[in-house]
C-alpha positions in Angstrom: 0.0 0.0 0.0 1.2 3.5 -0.7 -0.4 7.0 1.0 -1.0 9.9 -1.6 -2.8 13.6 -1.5 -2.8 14.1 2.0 -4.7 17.0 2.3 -5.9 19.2 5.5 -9.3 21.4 4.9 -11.1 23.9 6.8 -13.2 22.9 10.3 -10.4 20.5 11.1 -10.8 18.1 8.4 -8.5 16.5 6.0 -8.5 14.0 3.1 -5.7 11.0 2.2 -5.6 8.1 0.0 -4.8 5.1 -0.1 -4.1 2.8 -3.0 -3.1 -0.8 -2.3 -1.6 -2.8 -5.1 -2.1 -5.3 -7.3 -1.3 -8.5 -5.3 -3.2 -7.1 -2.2 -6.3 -6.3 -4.1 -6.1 -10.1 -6.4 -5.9 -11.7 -2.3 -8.9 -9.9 -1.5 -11.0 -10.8 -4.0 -10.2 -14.7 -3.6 -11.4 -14.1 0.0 -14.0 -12.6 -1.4 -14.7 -16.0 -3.8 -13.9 -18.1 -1.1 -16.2 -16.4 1.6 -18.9 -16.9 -0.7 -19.0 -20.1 -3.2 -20.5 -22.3 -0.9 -23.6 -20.4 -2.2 -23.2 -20.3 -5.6 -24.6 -22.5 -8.2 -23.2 -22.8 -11.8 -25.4 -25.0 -14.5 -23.0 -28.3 -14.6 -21.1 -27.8 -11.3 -22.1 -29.0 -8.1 -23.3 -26.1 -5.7 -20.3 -24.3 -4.2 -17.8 -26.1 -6.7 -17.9 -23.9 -9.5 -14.4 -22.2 -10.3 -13.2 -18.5 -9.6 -12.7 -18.0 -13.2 -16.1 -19.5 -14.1 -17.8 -17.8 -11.6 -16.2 -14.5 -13.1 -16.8 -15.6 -17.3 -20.5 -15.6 -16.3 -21.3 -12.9 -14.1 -18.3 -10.5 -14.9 -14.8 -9.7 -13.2 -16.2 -7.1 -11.2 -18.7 -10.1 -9.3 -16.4 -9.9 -6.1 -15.1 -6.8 -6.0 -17.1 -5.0 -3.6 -16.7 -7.6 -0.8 -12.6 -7.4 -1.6 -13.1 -3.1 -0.9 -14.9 -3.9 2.1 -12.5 -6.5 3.3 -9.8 -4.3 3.0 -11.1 -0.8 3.8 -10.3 -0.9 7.7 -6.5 -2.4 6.8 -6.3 0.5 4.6 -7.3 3.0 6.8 -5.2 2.3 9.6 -2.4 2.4 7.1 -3.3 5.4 5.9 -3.4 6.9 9.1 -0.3 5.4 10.2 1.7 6.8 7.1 0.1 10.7 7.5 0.8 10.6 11.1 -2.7 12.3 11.3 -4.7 12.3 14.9 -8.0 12.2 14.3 -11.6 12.0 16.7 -14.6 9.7 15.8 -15.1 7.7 13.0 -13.4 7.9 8.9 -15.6 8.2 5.8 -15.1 6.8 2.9 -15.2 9.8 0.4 -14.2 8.3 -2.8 -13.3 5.1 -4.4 -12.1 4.0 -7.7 -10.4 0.3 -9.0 -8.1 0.9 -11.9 -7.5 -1.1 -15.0 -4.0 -2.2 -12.8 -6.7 -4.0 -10.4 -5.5 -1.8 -7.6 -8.1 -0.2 -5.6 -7.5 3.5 -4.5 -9.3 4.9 -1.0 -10.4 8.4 -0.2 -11.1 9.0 3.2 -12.1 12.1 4.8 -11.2 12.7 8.7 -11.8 15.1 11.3 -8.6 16.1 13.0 -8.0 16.2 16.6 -8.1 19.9 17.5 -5.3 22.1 18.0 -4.7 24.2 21.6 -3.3 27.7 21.8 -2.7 28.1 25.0 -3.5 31.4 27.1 -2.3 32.4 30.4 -2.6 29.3 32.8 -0.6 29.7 35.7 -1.0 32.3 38.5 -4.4 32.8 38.3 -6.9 34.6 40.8 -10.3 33.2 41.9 -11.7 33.8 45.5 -12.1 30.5 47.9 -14.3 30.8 50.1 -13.9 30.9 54.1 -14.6 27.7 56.2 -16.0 28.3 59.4 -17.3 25.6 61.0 -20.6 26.8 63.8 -21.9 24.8 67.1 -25.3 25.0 65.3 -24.0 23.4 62.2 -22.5 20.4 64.4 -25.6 20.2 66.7 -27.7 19.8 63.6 -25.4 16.9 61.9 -25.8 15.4 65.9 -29.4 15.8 65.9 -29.6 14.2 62.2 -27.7 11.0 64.0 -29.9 11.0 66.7 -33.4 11.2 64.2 -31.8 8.1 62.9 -31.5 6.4 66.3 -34.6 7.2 67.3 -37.8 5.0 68.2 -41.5 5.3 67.6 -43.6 6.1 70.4 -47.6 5.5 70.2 -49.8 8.7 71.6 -53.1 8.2 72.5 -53.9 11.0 74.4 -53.9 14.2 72.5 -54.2 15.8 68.9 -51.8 15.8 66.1 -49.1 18.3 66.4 -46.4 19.6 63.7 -43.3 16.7 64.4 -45.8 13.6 65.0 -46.2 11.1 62.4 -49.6 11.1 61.3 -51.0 7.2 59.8 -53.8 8.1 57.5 -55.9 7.0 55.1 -57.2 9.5 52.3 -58.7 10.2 48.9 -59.2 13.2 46.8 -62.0 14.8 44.8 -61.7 17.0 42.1 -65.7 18.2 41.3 -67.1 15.9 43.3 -65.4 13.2 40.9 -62.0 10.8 42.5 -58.9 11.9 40.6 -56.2 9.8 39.4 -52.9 9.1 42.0 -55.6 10.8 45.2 -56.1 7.9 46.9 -54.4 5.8 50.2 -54.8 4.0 52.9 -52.2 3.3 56.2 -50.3 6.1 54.8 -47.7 7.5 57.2 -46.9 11.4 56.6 -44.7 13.7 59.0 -46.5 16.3 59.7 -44.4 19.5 59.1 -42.1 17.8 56.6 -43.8 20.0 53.9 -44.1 16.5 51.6 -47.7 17.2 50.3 -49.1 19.9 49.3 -49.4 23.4 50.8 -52.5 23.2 53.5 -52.7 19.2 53.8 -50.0 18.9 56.8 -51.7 21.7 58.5 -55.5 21.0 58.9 -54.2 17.2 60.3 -53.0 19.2 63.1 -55.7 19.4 65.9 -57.5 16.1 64.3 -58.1 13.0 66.9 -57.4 9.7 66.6 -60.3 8.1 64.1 -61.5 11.2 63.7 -62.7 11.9 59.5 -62.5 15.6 58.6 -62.6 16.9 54.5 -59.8 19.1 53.5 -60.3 21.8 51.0 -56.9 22.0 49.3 -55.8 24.2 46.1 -53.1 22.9 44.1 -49.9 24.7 43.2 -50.2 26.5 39.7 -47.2 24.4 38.9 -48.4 21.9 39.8 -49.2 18.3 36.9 -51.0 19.7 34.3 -54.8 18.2 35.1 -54.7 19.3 38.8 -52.8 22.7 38.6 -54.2 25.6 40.3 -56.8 23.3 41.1 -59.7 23.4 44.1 -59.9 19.4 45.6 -61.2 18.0 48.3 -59.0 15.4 50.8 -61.6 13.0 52.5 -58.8 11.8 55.3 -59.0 9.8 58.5 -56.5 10.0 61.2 -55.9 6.1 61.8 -52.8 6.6 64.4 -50.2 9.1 65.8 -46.5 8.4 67.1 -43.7 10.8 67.6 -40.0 10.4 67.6 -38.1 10.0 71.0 -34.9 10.9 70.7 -31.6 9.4 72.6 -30.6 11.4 75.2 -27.3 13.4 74.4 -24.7 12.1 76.9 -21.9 9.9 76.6 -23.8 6.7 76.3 -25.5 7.8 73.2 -21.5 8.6 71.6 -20.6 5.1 72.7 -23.6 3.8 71.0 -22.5 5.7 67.5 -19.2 6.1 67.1 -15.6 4.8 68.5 -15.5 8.1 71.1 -16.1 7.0 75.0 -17.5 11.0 75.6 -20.2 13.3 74.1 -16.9 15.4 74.2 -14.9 13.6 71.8 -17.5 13.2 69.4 -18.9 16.7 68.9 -14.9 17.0 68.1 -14.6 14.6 65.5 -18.1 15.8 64.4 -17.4 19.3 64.0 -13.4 18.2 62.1 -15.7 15.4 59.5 -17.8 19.0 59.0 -14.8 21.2 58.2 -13.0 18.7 56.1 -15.9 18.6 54.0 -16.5 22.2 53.5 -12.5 22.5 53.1 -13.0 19.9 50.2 -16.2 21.7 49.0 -14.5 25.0 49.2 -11.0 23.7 47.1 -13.2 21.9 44.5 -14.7 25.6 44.5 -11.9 27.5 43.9 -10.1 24.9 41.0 -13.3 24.6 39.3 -12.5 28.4 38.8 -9.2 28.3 38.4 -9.8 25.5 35.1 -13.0 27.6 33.8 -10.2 30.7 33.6 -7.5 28.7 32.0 -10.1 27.4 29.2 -11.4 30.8 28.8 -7.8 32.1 27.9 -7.4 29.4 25.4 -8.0 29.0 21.9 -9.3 26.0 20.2 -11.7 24.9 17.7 -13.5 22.0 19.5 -15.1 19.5 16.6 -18.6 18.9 17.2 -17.9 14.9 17.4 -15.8 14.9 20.3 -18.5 16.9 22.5 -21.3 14.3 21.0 -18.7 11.3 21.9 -18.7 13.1 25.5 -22.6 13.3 25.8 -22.7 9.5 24.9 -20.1 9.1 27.2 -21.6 10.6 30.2 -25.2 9.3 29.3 -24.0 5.5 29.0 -21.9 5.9 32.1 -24.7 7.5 34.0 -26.8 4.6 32.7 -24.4 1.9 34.2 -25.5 3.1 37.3 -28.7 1.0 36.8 -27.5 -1.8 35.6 -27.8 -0.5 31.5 -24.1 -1.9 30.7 -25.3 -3.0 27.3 -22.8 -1.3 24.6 -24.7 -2.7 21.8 -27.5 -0.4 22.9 -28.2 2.1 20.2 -27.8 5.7 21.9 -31.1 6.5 21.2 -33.0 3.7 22.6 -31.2 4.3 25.7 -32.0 7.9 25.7 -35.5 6.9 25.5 -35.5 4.6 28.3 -34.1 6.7 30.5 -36.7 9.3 29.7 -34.1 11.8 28.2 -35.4 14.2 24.7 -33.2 16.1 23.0 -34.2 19.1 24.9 -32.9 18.0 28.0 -30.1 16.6 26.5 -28.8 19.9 25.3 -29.9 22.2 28.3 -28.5 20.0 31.0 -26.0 17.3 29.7 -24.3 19.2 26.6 -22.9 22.4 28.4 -21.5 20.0 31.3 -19.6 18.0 28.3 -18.6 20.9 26.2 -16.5 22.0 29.4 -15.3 18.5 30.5 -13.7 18.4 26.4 -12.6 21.9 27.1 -10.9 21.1 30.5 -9.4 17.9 29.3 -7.8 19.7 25.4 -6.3 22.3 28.1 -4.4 19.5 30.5 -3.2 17.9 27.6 -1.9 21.3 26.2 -0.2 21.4 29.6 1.0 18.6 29.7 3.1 19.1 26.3 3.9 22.8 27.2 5.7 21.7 30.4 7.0 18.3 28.9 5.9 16.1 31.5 7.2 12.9 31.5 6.4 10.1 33.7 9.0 6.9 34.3 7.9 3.3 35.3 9.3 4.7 38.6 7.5 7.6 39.1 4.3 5.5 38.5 4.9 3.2 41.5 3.1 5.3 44.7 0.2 6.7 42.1 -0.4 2.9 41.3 -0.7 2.4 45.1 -3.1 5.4 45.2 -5.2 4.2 42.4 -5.6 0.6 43.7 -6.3 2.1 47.0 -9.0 4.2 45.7 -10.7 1.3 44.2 -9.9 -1.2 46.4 -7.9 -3.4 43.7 -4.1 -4.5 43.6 -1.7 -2.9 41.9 -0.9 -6.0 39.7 -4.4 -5.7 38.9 -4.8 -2.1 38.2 -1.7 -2.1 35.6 -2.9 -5.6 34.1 -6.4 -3.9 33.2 -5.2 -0.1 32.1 -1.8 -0.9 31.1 1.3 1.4 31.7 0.7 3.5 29.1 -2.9 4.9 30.0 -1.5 4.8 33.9 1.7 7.0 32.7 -0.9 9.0 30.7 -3.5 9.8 33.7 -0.6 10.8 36.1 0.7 13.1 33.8 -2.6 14.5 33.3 -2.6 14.7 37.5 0.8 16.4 37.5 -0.8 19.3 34.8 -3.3 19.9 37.0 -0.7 20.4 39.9 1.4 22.9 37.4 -1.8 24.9 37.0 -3.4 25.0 40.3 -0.3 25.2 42.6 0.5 28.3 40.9 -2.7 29.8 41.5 -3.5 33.0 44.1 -6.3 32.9 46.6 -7.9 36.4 45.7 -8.9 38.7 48.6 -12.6 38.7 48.9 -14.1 42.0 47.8 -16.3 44.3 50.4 -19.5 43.8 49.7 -21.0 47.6 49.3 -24.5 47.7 49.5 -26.5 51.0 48.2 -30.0 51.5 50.1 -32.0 50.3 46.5 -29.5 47.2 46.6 -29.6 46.2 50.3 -33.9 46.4 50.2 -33.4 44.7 46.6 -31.3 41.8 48.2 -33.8 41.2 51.2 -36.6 41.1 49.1 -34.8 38.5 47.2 -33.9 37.2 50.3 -37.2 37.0 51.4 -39.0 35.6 48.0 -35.7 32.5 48.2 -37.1 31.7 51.8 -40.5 31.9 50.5 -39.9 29.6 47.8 -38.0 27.0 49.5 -41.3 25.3 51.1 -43.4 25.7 48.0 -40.5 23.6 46.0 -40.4 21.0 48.5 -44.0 21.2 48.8 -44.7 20.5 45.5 -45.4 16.7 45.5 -49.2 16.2 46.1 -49.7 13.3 48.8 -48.5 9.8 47.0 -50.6 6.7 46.8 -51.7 4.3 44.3 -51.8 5.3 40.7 -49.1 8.0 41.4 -46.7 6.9 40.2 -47.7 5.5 37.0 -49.2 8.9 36.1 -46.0 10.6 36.6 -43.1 8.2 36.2 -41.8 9.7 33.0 -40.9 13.0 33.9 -39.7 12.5 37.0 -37.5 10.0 35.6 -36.7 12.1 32.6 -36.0 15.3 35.0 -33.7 12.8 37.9 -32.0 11.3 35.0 -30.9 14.7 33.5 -29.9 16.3 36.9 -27.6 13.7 37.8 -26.2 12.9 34.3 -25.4 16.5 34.6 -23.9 16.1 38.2 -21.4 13.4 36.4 -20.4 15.7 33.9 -19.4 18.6 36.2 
């Protein structure tokens, strides 16, 4: 084989041929015969015993030579590619192709070319990180949260429901006098104050007795589903049973009981350090994730559109594993559809989380060559520890399944990412100055956030048979899209 007109185009595309020769192209097409004479039948031959050149007198030379192109076109390709020393992303086209009165046959492929970085400013760069401050309330709520968990029912028998109890009731709505679709439930056990149902439900079950029946008039949310919205019902409900949550008492019997500490001393210690460390790593993720989204920014590239598609399939079938979809031979849009995802939400919440994961890795790369990092078989020895730590594999196994070369590749990519973020400056954080319009601007936005919270968690109407079916698609549509776009970020 020999490589001819290699040719780069505009968009990052190019063109190259390849022409094999004669011998090559005579090889493939008795492949070609042999592949497929079994199935041939020739008046005064046995079926499948026919010769080539028999074979060829009555249906032409030409009979096998589109199975010998196929047969060859990937060999020739990866020649081609070889030879040009081209880096390409996704997959070749064949643009032309042509067998000459030599019997050689002659490739055109067309490529899109792996995109080249200019690199901006990348080291010593500015973003603010914010302050960790770790409060008593903050580690008296994690504490409470323990002690929620490690609490026990208690029965009450002798009073009325009260915001914290947990109500068991049985109820069914009416929309017009008529029962509505996913309305309906009996022994159902709802925390009252937990703002689960929808605004006005929790609160008229306060006061109500035990197997006591009382109606509920109840006006869905505006944004609420689409039959129901902005909607006047009625709940019929009975209260069937109250309990409340006892709580552990806080001393140093209840540490003992959950966690390695003998005191409540030592615990609300270790409590408040788990809290700190996580807002430390919350607040360092913080300030890189600037740090990167500046460094892209000062770049220049031309990102192909294949390699951000590659990243949304990427991210989708990854996200997908999650549930057990490991099936590769999945076409891309099936599995979009059975994980409820349109195009819509595809390109609001997945594609801008992939555009910047291709941006971010083009820019270590660049960094990578820019600094010429290389990376020995002995420098490779404590990040292989670190790997197989992190997944809880050995070492021998970790190199047998990625092989040096990826490994070398990854920790080079790590040691870029060191280059650009230990050079980077904590930036003072700037005075807030308020003007009079701006401060009563920012507590009446203060005010509508507060006022919003409870009416988005108070959006789900109270759940019982039928629910779900009525609303399974978008909510798996809308949980699919939010965390596929978590896995991007």
């Amino acid at each position: 084989m020999i490589v001819k007109n290699v040719e780069k185009k505009e968009n990052n595309t190019a063109a190259f041929q390849v022409e094999t020769d004669k011998a090559e192209f005579e090889a493939a097409v008795n492949r070609a015969f042999l592949k497929s004479k079994k199935d041939i039948y020739i008046p005064g031959f046995r079926k499948g015993k026919a010769p080539r050149a028999v074979v060829e007198g009555m249906y032409g030379a030409e009979v096998f030579y589109q199975d010998a192109i196929d047969d060859m076109a990937p060999g020739a390709f990866e020649f081609g590619l070889n030879e040009s020393g081209l880096r390409i992303v996704g997959a070749p086209s064949v643009a032309g192709l042509d067998v000459t009165e030599e019997r050689t046959a002659v490739y055109t492929f067309e490529v899109t070319l792996y995109p080249e970085v200019t690199l901006g400013q990348y080291k010593g760069l500015e973003a603010e990180k914010p302050a960790v401050e770790v409060t008593d309330e903050q580690v008296n709520e994690e504490i409470d949260s323990v002690r929620r968990r490690n609490s026990r029912k208690v029965s009450i028998d002798d009073r009325a429901a009260q915001m914290g109890d947990t109500a068991n009731i049985d109820f069914d709505g009416y929309l017009d006098g008529e029962r509505f679709d996913g309305g309906k439930a009996e022994g159902y056990d709802l925390e009252l104050g937990s703002n689960s149902f929808v605004p006005g439900f929790e609160e008229q079950i306060v006061g109500m007795s035990i197997g006591e029946e009382k109606d509920l008039d109840i006006t869905f949310p505006e944004n609420y589903v689409e039959n129901l919205a902005g909607k006047a019902v009625v709940f019929k409900v009975k209260l069937n049973a109250l309990t409340y949550p006892e709580l552990p008492e806080l001393d140093d019997e209840f540490a003992k009981d959950v966690s390695e500490f003998d005191t409540l001393d030592e615990y609300k210690a270790d409590v408040r350090a788990n809290i700190e460390k996580r807002l430390n790593d919350q607040a360092d993720a913080q300030f890189r994730s600037e740090i990167l989204r500046q460094a892209c920014e000062n770049m220049t590239v031309e990102i192909p559109e294949v390699m951000i598609e590659d990243k949304i399939e990427e991210i989708i079938r990854n996200y997908a594993a999650n549930f057990g979809m490991n099936d590769r031979s999945v076409e891309l849009a099936q599995l979009k559809a059975m994980m409820g995802l349109d195009d819509e939400t595809v390109n609001n919440s997945i594609r801008p989380g992939a555009e910047s994961q291709v941006k971010s890795d083009l820019l270590i790369e660049a960094v990578v060559k820019a600094e010429d990092i290389q990376i020995s078989d002995e420098d490779c020895d404590e990040y292989l520890k670190k790997v197989a730590e992190s997944i809880k594999a050995s070492v021998e196994d970790v190199l047998n399944y990625f092989g040096m070369d990826y490994i070398k590749a990854e920790y080079a990519k790590e040691k870029a990412g060191e280059v650009i973020f230990d050079s980077a400056v904590v930036a003072k954080a700037k005075p807030a100055k308020k003007t009079r319009a701006k401060k009563a601007k920012t507590e009446e936005s203060e005010e509508a956030a507060e006022e919003a919270k409870p009416k988005t968690r108070k959006k789900a109407a109270p759940k019982a048979e039928g629910e779900e079916a009525a609303e399974a698609k978008p909510k798996t549509r809308k949980k699919a899209a939010s965390k596929a776009e978590e896995k991007a970020e």
